[in-house]
FIGU-348140 format. One line per 3 residues: number of its first residue (from 1); their letters; for each residue x, y, z of C-alpha. Coordinates in steps of 0.2 Angstrom, whole numbers, padded with zeros to 4 digits. Example, Ala and Ser with C-alpha at 12.3 -4.5 7.8 and 13.67 -1.06 7.14 Angstrom:
<martis>
1> AS> 0062,-0022,0039; 0068,-0005,0036;
</martis>
This chain:
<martis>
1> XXX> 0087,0148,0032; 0074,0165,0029; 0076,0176,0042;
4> XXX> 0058,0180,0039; 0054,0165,0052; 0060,0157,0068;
7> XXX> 0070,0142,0064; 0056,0130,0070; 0046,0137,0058;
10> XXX> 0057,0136,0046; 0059,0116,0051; 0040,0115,0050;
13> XXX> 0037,0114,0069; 0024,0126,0078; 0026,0137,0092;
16> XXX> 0018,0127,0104; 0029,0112,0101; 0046,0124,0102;
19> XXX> 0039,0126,0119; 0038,0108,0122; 0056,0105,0118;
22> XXX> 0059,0119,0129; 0050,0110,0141; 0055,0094,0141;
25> XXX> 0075,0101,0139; 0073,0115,0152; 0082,0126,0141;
28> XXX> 0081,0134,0122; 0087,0117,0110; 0104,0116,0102;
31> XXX> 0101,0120,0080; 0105,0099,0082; 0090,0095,0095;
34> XXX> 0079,0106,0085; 0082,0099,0069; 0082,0079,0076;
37> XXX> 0062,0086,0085; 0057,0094,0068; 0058,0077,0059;
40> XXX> 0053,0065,0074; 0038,0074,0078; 0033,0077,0059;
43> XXX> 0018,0070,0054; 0025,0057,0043; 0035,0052,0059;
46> XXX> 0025,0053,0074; 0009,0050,0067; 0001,0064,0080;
49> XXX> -0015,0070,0073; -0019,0051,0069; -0011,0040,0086;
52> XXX> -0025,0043,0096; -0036,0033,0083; -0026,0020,0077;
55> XXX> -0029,0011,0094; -0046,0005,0086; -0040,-0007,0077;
58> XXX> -0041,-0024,0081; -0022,-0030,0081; -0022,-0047,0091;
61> XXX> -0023,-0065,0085; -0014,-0082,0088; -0002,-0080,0073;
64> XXX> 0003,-0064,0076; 0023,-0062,0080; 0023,-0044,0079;
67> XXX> 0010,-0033,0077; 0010,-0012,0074; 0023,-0002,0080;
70> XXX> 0038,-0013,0073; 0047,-0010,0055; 0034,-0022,0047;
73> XXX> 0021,-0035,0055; 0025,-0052,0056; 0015,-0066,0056;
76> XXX> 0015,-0085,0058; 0014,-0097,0044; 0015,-0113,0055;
79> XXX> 0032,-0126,0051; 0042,-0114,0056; 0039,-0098,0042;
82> XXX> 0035,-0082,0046; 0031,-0068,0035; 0033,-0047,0036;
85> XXX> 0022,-0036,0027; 0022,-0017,0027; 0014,-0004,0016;
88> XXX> 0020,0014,0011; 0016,0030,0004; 0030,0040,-0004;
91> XXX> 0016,0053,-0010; 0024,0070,-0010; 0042,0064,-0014;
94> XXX> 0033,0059,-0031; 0024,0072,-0034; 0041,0083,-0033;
97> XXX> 0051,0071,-0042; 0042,0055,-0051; 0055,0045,-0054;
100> XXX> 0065,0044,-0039; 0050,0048,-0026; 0044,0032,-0032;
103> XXX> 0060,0021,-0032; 0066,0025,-0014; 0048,0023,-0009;
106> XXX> 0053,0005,-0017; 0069,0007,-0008; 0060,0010,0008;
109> XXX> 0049,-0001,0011; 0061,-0016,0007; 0073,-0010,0023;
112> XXX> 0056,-0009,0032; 0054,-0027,0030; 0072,-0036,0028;
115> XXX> 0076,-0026,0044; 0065,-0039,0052; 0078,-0055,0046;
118> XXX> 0064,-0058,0029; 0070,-0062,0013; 0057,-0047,0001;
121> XXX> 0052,-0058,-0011; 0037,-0048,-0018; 0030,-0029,-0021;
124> XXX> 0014,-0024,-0025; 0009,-0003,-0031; -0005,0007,-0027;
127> XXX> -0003,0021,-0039; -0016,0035,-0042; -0016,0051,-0053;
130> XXX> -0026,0065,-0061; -0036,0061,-0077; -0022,0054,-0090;
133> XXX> -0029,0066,-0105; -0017,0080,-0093; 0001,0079,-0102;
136> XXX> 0007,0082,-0086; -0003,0069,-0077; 0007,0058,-0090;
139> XXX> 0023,0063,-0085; 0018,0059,-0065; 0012,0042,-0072;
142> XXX> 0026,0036,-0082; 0038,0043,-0071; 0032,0033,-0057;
145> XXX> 0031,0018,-0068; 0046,0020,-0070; 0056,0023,-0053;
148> XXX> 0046,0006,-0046; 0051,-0005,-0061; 0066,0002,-0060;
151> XXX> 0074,-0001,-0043; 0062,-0017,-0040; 0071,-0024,-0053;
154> XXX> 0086,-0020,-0052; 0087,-0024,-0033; 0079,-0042,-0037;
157> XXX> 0063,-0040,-0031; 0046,-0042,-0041; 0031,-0033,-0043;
160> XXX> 0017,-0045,-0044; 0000,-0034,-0044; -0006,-0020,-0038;
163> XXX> -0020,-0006,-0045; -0020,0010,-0053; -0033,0022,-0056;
166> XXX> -0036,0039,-0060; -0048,0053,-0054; -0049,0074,-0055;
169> XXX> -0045,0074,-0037; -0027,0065,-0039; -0022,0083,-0049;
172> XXX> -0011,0090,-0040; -0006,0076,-0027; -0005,0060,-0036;
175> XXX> -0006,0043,-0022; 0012,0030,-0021; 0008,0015,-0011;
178> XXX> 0019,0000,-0013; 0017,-0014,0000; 0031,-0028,0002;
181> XXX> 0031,-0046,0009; 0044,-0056,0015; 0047,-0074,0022;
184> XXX> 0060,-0081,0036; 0061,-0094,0048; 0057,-0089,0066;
187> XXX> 0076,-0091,0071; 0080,-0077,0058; 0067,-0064,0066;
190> XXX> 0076,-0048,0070; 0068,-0034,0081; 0073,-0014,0080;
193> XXX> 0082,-0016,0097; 0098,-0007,0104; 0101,-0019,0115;
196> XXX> 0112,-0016,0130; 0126,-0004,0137; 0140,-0009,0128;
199> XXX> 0133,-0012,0113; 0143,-0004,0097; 0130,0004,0084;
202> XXX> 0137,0002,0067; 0131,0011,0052; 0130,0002,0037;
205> XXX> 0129,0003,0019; 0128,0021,0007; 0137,0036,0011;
208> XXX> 0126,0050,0019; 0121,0066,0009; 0111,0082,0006;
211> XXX> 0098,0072,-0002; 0083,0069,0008; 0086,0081,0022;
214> XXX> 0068,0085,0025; 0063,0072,0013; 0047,0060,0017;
217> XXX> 0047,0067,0035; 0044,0087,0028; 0038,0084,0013;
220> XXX> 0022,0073,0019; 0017,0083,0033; 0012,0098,0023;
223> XXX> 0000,0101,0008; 0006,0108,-0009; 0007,0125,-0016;
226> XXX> 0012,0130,-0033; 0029,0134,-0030; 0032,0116,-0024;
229> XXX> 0044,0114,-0035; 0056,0122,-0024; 0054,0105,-0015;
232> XXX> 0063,0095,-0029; 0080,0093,-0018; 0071,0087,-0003;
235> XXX> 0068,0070,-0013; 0081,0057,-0010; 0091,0050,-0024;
238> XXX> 0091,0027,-0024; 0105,0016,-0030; 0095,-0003,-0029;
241> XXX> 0111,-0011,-0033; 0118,-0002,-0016; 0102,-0010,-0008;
244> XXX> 0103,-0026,-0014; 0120,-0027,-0006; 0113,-0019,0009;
247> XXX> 0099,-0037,0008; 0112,-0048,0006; 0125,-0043,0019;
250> XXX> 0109,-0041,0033; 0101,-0060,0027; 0121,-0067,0032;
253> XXX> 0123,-0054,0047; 0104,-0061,0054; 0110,-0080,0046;
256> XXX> 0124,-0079,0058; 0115,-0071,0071; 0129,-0056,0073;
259> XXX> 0117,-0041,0077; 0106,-0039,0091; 0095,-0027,0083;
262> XXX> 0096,-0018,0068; 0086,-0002,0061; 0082,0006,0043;
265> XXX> 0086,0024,0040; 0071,0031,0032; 0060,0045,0036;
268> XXX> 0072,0055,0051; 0087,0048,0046; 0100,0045,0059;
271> XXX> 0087,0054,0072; 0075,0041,0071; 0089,0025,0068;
274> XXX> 0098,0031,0087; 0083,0036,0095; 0071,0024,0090;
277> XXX> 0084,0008,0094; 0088,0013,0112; 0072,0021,0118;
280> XXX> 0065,0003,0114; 0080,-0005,0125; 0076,0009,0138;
283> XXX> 0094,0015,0136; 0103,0029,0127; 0118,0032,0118;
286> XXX> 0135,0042,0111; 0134,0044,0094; 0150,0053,0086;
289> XXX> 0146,0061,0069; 0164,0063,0061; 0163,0044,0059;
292> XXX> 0149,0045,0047; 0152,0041,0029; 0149,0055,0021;
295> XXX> 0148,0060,0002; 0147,0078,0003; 0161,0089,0012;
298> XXX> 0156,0103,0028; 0140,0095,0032; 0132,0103,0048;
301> XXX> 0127,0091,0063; 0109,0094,0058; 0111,0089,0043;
304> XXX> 0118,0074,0046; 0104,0069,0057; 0089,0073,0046;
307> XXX> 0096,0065,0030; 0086,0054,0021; 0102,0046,0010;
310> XXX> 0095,0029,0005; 0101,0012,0008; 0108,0014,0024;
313> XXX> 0106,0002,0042; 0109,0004,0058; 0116,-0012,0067;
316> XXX> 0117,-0015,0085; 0133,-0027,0089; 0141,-0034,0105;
319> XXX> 0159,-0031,0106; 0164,-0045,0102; 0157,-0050,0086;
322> XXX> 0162,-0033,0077; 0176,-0040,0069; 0163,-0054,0060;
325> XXX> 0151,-0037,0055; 0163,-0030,0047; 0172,-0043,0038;
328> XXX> 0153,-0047,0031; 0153,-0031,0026; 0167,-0030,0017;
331> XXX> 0161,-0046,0009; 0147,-0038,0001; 0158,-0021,-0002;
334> XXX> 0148,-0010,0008; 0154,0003,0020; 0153,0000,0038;
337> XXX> 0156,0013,0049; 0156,0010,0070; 0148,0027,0075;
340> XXX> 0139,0025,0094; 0141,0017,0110; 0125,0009,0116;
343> XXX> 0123,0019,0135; 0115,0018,0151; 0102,0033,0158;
346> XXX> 0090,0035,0142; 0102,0049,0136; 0106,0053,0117;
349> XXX> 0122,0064,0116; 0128,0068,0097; 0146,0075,0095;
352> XXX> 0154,0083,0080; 0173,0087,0082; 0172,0084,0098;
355> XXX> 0160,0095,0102; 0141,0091,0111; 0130,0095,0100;
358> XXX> 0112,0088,0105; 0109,0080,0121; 0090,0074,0122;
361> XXX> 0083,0060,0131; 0082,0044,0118; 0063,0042,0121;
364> XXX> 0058,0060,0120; 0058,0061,0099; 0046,0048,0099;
367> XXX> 0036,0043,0113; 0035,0063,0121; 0029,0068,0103;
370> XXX> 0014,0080,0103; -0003,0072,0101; -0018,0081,0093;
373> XXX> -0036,0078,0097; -0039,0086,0082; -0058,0091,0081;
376> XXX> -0070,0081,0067; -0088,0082,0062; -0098,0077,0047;
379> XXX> -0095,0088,0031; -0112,0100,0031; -0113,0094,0014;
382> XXX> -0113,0075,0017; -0130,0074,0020; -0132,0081,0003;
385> XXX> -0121,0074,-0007; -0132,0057,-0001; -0147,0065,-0008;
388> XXX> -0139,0070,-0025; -0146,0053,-0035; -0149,0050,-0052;
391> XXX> -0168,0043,-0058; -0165,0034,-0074; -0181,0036,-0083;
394> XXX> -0175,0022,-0097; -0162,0011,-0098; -0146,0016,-0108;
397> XXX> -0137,0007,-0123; -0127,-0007,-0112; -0117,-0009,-0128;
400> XXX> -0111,0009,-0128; -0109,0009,-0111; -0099,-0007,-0107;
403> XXX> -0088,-0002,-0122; -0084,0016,-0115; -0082,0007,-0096;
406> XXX> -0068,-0003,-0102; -0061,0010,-0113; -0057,0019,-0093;
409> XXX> -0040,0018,-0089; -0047,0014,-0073; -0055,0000,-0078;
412> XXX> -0046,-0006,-0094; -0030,-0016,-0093; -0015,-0012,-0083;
415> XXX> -0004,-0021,-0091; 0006,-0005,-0099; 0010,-0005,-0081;
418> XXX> 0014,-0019,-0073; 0024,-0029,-0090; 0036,-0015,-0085;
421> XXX> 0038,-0026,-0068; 0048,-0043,-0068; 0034,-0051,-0060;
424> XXX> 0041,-0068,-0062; 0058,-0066,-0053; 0061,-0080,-0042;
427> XXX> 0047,-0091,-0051; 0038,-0090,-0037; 0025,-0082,-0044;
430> XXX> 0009,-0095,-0046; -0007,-0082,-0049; 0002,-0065,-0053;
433> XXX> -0004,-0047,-0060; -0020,-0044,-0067; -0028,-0057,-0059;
436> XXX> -0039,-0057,-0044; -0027,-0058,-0029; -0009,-0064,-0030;
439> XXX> -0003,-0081,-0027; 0018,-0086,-0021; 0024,-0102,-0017;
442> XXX> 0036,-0105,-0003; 0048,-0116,-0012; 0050,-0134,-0001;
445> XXX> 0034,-0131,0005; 0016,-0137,0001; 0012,-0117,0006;
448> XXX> 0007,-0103,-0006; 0005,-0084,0000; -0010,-0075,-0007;
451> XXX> -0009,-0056,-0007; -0024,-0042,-0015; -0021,-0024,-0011;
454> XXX> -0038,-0013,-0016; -0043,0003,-0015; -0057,0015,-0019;
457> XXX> -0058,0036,-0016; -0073,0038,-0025; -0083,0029,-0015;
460> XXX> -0075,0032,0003; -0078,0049,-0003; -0096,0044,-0003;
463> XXX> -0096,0037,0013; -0078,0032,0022; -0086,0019,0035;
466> XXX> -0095,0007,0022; -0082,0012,0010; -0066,0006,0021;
469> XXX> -0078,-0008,0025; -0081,-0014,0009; -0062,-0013,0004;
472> XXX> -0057,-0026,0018; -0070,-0037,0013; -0066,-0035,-0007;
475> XXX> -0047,-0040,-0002; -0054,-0054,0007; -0062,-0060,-0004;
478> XXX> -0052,-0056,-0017; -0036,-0071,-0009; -0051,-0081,-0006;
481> XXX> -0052,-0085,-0026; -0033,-0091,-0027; -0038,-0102,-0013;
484> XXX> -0031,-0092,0004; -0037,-0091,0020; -0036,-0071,0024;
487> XXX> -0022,-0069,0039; -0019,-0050,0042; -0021,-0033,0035;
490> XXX> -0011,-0019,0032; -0018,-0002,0029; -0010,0014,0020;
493> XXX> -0020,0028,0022; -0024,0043,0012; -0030,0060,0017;
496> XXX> -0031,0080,0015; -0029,0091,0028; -0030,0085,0046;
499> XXX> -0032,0102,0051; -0050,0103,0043; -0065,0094,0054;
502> XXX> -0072,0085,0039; -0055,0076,0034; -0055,0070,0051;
505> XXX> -0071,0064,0050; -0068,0054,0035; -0052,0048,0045;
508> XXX> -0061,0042,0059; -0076,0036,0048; -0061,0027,0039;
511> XXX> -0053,0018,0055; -0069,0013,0061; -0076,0003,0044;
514> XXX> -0059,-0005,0044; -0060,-0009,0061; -0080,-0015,0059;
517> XXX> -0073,-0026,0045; -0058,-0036,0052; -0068,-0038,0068;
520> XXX> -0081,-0048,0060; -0069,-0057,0049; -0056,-0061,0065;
523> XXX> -0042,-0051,0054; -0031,-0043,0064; -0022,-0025,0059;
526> XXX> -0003,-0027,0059; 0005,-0012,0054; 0002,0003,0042;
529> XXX> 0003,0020,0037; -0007,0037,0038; -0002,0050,0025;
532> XXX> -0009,0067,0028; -0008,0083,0020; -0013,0075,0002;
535> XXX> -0019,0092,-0005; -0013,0105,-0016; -0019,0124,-0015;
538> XXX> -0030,0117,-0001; -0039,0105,-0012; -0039,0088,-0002;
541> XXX> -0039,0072,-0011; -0054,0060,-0009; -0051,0048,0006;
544> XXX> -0040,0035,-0001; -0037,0020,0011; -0028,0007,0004;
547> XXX> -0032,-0010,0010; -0015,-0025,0010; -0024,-0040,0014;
550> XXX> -0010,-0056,0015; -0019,-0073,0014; -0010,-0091,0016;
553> XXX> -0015,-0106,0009; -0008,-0123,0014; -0010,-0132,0005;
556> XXX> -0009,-0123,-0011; -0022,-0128,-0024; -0013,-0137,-0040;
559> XXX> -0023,-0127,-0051; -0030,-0109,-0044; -0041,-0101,-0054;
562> XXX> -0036,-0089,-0066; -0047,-0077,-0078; -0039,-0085,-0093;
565> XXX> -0045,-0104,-0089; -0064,-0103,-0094; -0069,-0115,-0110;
568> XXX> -0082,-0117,-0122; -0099,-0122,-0115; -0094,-0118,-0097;
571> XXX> -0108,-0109,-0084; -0106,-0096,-0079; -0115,-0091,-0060;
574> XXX> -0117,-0075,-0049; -0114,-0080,-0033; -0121,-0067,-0020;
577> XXX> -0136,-0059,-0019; -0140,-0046,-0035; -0156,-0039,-0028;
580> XXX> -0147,-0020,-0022; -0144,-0011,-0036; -0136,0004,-0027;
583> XXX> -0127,0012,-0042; -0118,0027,-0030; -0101,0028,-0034;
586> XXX> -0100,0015,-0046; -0089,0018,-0063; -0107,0019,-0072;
589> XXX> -0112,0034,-0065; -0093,0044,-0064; -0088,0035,-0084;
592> XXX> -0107,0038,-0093; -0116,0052,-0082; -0101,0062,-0077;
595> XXX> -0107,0063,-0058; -0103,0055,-0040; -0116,0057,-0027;
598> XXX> -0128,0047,-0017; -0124,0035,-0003; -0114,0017,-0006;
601> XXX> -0123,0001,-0001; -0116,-0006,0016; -0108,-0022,0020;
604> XXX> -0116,-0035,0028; -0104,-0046,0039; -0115,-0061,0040;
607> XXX> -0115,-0063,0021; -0097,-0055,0018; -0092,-0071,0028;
610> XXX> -0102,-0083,0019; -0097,-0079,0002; -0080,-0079,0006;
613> XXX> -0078,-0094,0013; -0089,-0101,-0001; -0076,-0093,-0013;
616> XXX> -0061,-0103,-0005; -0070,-0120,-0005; -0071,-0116,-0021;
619> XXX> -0054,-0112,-0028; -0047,-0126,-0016; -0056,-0140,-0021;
622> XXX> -0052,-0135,-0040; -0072,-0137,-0043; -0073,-0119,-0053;
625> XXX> -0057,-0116,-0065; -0062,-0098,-0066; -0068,-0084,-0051;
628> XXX> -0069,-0064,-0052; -0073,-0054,-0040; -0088,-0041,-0044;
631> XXX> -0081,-0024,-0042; -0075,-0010,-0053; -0089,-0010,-0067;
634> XXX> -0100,-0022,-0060; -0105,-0037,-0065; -0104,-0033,-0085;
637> XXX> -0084,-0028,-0083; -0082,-0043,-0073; -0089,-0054,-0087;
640> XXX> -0081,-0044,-0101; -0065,-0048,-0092; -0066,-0067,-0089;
643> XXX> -0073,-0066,-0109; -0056,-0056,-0114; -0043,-0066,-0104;
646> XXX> -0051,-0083,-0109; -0053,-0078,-0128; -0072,-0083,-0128;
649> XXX> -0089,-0075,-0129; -0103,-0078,-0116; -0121,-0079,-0117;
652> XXX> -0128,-0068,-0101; -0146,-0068,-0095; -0153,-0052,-0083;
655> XXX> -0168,-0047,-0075; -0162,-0025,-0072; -0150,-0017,-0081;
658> XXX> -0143,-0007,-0067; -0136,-0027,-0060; -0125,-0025,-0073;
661> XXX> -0116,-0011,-0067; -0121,-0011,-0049; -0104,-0014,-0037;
664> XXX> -0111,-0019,-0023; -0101,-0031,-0011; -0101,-0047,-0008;
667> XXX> -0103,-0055,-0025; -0092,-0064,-0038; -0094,-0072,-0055;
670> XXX> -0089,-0092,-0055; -0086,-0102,-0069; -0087,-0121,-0072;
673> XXX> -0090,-0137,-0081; -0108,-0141,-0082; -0103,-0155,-0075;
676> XXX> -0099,-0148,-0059; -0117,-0141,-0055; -0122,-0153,-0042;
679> XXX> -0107,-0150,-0033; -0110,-0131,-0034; -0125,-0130,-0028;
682> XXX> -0122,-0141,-0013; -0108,-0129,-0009; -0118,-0115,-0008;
685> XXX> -0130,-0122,0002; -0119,-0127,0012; -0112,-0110,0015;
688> XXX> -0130,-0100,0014; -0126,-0092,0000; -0140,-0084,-0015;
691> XXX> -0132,-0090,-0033; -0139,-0093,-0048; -0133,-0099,-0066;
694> XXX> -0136,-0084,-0076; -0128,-0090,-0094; -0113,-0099,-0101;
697> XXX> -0096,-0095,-0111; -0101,-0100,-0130; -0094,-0092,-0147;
700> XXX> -0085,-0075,-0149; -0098,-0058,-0144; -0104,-0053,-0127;
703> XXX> -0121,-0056,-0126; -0132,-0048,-0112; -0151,-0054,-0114;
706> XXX> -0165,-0045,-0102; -0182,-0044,-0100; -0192,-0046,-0114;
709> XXX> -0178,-0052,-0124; -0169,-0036,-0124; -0153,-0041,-0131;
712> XXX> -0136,-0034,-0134; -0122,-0042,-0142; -0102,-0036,-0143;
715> XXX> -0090,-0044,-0153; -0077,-0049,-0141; -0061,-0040,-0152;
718> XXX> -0069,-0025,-0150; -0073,-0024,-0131; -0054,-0033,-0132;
721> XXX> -0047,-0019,-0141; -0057,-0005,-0128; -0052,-0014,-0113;
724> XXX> -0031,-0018,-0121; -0030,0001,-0126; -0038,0011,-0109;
727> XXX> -0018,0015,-0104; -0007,0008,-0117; -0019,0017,-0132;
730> XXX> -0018,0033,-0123; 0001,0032,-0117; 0008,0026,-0134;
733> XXX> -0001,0038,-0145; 0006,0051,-0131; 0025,0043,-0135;
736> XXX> 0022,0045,-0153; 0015,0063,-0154; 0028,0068,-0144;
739> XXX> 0015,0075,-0132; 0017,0064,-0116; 0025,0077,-0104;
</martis>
C-alpha cells in the first residue's frame, strides 16, 4: 500500500465510513475488518447511494417465490417449475481486461442463479461500446465477444439473444450486461441461508488467488482515469470447465438435499459468502483461513477475504451429512474444503495460524452499511436539450437514408456476434437470436419461456422516466410476439457519477418509469443490478437501464412467429397508432443528422396494454406467421428486416415520411395471409387497437409509396448486403488489414 494515504483510503473507503467501523467496533479495525468493510460497503456491494430508491419498485405478485434481495429471483411457472433469473454488469472488469471481465461476468452470473437449486439453461448479453470505426473500440468489442462465447460454451450454457450497440458516450467505459435463467422444481429451491449453530460451512470448488482481490467490488465503485490500466490484475481469471463441475456437483448436492444453504463467492469474496449466510440465519460464525485452498503461497488474511477467485461456493451442511458432501465432491473432482463453524451470537471471528484476525458482527458488513441520500436535481441543461429540435423543411431521400440506417452497426445485423454463441445447446431453443424476443421449451412440458432484454441510452438520455418506461413496455411486448404472457422483470442499471445531482436525477427518473410501467402492466421487479461510476475522466455515460423481461407461455404456440416466415402476397398491417411522429432520439436523427435532442414521446399505459395483449392473441392463435416490434429505425427498418429474413420485397403505402422512422411505442408490423383479414380485424377490435393494412410482401425491392405517389424502391440485396455487413463488413475488413486492435 502508498503511504501517501490511510489504508481506507487506499481500500476505497472514506473517512466518515472509517469512523463508522470505528463506531460500530468500539475500537480502530484489524488490516482484516477493514479489508472485509472496504468491499461489503463498496458500491457494487452495498448498493448505498441507490438502496433508498430501489424500494419504489413494485416487487409483489402471486407467482413470485422470491423476490429482490436473494442470489436471483424466482418465480412460479405452475405444475410444479420454477424459474431464477438474474442480470449483471461486469462493466469495469471489461474495460481493464475484455476477455476475461466478460467471461467471469458469464461465470458469475451462473453461480447467482444455480445457487438457487436452477439448472442455467440460457444467457443473453447486453453489450455496448464506443463507435466501432475506433481500433481500440474493436479490440473492447471482440474481446468481450469473445470471453462470453467463450466460457458459455464451454461451461454448457447458450447464449440465445441479446443486443449490442454503439454510441461516443461508451468510449471510455464500455456496458457488459449478461442476464441468466434457470429452471427447477420447487423441492430443489435452495435459499442463501447458514442455517443453525452447528452447522459446518464448507467451501467448494477452485482454489483461492490474488486474482480479483478488489476486483468487481473496487473496480465498479469508481470511475476511470487514464492510468486505469494499472487496474488490469484486479480482474479475476475463469476456468468454465471448473464451473461446470461446480453446476453439476451443486444440482446432485440440492438433488439429494445435503446443504441447507449455499452461497456464490462473487463480488466480496469470502467476506460476503460468511457474512451474508449467517447474518440471514441471524447467527455468526468461526471461519479458520489455513484451511482455504489456496493457489498462491503467504497470502495475508485480507487477502484471502477479499479475493474474487472464480468458481467457488460456500455450502452450509449439518453434521451429519459431510461425509455425503464430500464424497459428491470428490465425484465431480472438485476441492472441498470444511473451513467454518456456523455460531451462535451474530459474531464473525476469522483466524489465520491460530491467530484472531477480525471479529465483526455478521450483520454489520451488510445490513449496517452506509446509506447516502445523495442530492438530485434536473440537469440545468435538460430543459434545453428538449428545446434543441430539428424542422425539416423537405423530406429527405428515404432510399439513402434506410440504406445508411441498416448500414449502423446498431441497427444492422448481430449475427458477427451471437454465431459466435451456441445458441442451440440443449435444443431447447424454439425462437432464438435475432429475433423479436426469445422462445425455450421446458422439455416434458407443454411450457415455453420467452425472454427479451432491451435497452436504449440515447433516449434515456433524453428523458430517463419515459425512456425506462418505454423499455419495459418494448420487452413486453417484445415476448408477447413469441406468444408469452410477461411474468417479471429484472433490471441492470447503468450510470455515471452518483456523486453529481443530475446522474441522480436520471437514476431516480429511471426508477420511477420502471416502476410507472410494471405497475400498469401488474409486472413485478424481482432482482437487479445498479452499476455506478460508468465514466472515464469524469465523462459519465448516457443512462443505460437495461430491461430483462421473462415471459411464459403455456401452452406454447406450435408455430411462433418468426421474421423469416413471411410469403409471397401476404399483408402487411401497422398495428398501433402512427399519428405521433416524435423523431427525438430515434436512429434518424443521430444516423443521418449527426444530433440527439428534443424530448421522446411518452408511453401511454392504456394503449401499451392493448397492444400487447393484441400481440399475444396473435402469435398464440398462430393467425399472423410474422410479428416485429417497431423500434430501432422505425417502422422502415422494421420492414426492411421482415423483407431480409423472409427473402422477399414489400410494397409499402405512407401518408408522412417521418412514420417511417418515428420510434414511438406501442406499435408493431404484422404479417398474414390475406385470408386471415376478418380474423385480424375482429381481434383488434376486440382489443381497441388503431391498425391498418398499409401494403403487402410481393417481388424482390423495398418499396415505400407516399403522397402523391412519391415512391422509392430498393432492391432487397442491396439493403441485404447494408444491413449483413453493419458489424461483420466492419470487423472482417479490420481482421484482414490487420487493423482491428
Amino acid at each position: 500500500m502508498s503511504d501517501a494515504l490511510p489504508l481506507h483510503q487506499e481500500l476505497g473507503m472514506t473517512d466518515s465510513e472509517f469512523s463508522s467501523v470505528v463506531g460500530l467496533l468500539g475500537r480502530d479495525p484489524r488490516i482484516a475488518e477493514l479489508a472485509m468493510y472496504s468491499v461489503m460497503w463498496s458500491e457494487h456491494c452495498s448498493y448505498k447511494s441507490s438502496r433508498p430508491h430501489l424500494s419504489r419498485f413494485p416487487t409483489e405478485a402471486p407467482w413470485v417465490v422470491v423476490g429482490p434481495g436473494e442470489n436471483a429471483g424466482v418465480v412460479d411457472l405452475g405444475d410444479g417449475w420454477l424459474a431464477a433469473l438474474r442480470i449483471e454488469s461486469h462493466n469495469h472488469p471489461s474495460f481493464v481486461e475484455p476477455y476475461q471481465g466478460a467471461a467471469t461476468g458469464v461465470g458469475g452470473i451462473l453461480r447467482d442463479v444455480f445457487t438457487m437449486g436452477a439448472r442455467p439453461i440460457a444467457l443473453w448479453d447486453q453489450i455496448r461500446f464506443g463507435t466501432i470505426d475506433e481500433p481500440r473500440n474493436r479490440y473492447l468489442f471482440s474481446g468481450v465477444v469473445s470471453g462470453i462465447a467463450g466460457y458459455g460454451n464451454a461451461v454448457g450454457v447458450p447464449t440465445v439473444g441479446g443486443e449490442v450497440a454503439f454510441e461516443e458516450c461508451y468510449e471510455g467505459n464500455p456496458l457488459v450486461n449478461v442476464m441468466c435463467l434457470g429452471i427447477l422444481r420447487r423441492e430443489q429451491l435452495v435459499l442463501g441461508t447458514a442455517g443453525e449453530a452447528g452447522t459446518i460451512a464448507v467451501l467448494l470448488g477452485a482454489s483461492t488467488g490474488r486474482d480479483g482481490i478488489g476486483g468487481a467490488s473496487v473496480l465498479a465503485s469508481a470511475g476511470f482515469a487514464e492510468d486505469s490500466s494499472g487496474k488490469r490484475p484486479s480482474v479475476q481469471v475463469g476456468d468454465p470447465f471448473q464451473e461446470k463441475k461446480l453446476i453439476e456437483a451443486c444440482l446432485e448436492l440440492y438433488k439429494d438435499n445435503l446443504v441447507v444453504g449455499i452461497q456464490d463467492l462473487g463480488a466480496a469474496g469470502l467476506s460476503c459468502s460468511t457474512s451474508e449466510p449467517a447474518a440471514r440465519a441471524g447467527m455468526g460464525m468461526e471461519v479458520d483461513l489455513n484451511r482455504v485452498h489456496v493457489r498462491e503461497r503467504d497470502m495475508t488474511p485480507a487477502e484471502l477475504l477479499m479475493s474474487e477467485s472464480q468458481e467457488r461456493m460456500m455450502a452450509f451442511v449439518h453434521p451429519d451429512q459431510l461425509d455425503d458432501v464430500i464424497a459428491v465432491a470428490g465425484k465431480w473432482e472438485i476441492d472441498a474444503s470444511i473451513v467454518g463453524e456456523v455460531k451462535s451470537g451474530g459474531m464473525l471471528r476469522v483466524f489465520k495460524d491460530g491467530d484472531l484476525v477480525a471479529e465483526v458482527p455478521a450483520a454489520s458488513l451488510s445490513e449496517d452499511a452506509p446509506t447516502y441520500d445523495r442530492p438530485f436535481s434536473e440537469p440545468v441543461w435538460q430543459a434545453g436539450l428538449w428545446d434543441d429540435t430539428i424542422e425539416f423543411v423537405q423530406a429527405p431521400d428515404v432510399r439513402k437514408s434506410l440504406l445508411t440506417i441498416l448500414d449502423d452497426p446498431s441497427i444492422g445485423d448481430p449475427s458477427w456476434v451471437y454465431e459466435q454463441y451456441d445458441h442451440m445447446l440443449f435444443l431447447n431453443t424454439v425462437v432464438g437470436p435475432g429475433d423479436n424476443g426469445t422462445l425455450l421449451r421446458i422439455k416434458g412440458t407443454s411450457k415455453g419461456l420467452a425472454v427479451s432484454t432491451d435497452g436504449n441510452g440515447r433516449v434515456c438520455y433524453l428523458d430517463p422516466r419515459r425512456g425506462a418506461a418505454r423499455l419495459v413496455y418494448e420487452s413486453a411486448l417484445n415476448v408477447a410476439m413469441v406468444g408469452a404472457r410477461p411474468l417479471a422483470v429484472v433490471d441492470n442499471l447503468n450510470f455515471g457519477n452518483p456523486e453529481k445531482p443530475e446522474v441522480m436525477w436520471q437514476f431516480v427518473e429511471t426508477v420511477e418509469g420502471i416502476s410507472q410501467a410494471c405497475e400498469a402492466l401488474g409486472i413485478p421487479v424481482v432482482g437487479g443490478n445498479v452499476s455506478f461510476y460508468n465514466e472515464t475522466n469524469s465523462v459519465d455515460i448516457f443512462p443505460t437501464p437495461i430491461v430483462g423481461m421473462l415471459g411464459l407461455a403455456d401452452p406454447m404456440p406450435a408455430e411462433p412467429p418468426r421474421l423469416e416466415a413471411g410469403r409471397e402476397g401476404m399483408d402487411v398491417w401497422l398495428m398501433g397508432s402512427n399519428a405521433a411522429i416524435n423523431l427525438a432520439g430515434s436512429a434518424f436523427e443521430k444516423i443521418m443528422r449527426g444530433h440527439v435532442g428534443g424530448r421522446p414521446g411518452g408511453p401511454d399505459p392504456l394503449e401499451a396494454n392493448a397492444i400487447i395483449s393484441l400481440a399475444r392473441h396473435l402469435a398464440a392463435e398462430g393467425t399472423a406467421p410474422v410479428l416485429h416490434d417497431i423500434s430501432n429505425g422505425g417502422l422502415a427498418v422494421a420492414i426492411a428486416e421482415i423483407c431480409i429474413r423472409s427473402g422477399l420485397g414489400a410494397r409499402i403505402q405512407y401518408a408522412d415520411w417521418r412514420g417511417l422512422f418515428s420510434e414511438d411505442p406501442h406499435r408493431f408490423v404484422c404479417v398474414a395471409d390475406p385470408e386471415a383479414a376478418a380474423s385480424i380485424r375482429a381481434a383488434v377490435a376486440d382489443f381497441g387497437v388503431v391498425a391498418h393494412r398499409v401494403g403487402s410482401l410481393v417481388g424482390r425491392t423495398i418499396e415505400f409509396v407516399g403522397d402523391g405517389d412519391v415512391e422509392t424502391s430498393i432492391g432487397l440485396e442491396e439493403a441485404t448486403n447494408a444491413w449483413r455487413n453493419a458489424i461483420r463488413g466492419r470487423m472482417e475488413h479490420q481482421t484482414a488489414t490487420g487493423t482491428g486492435s
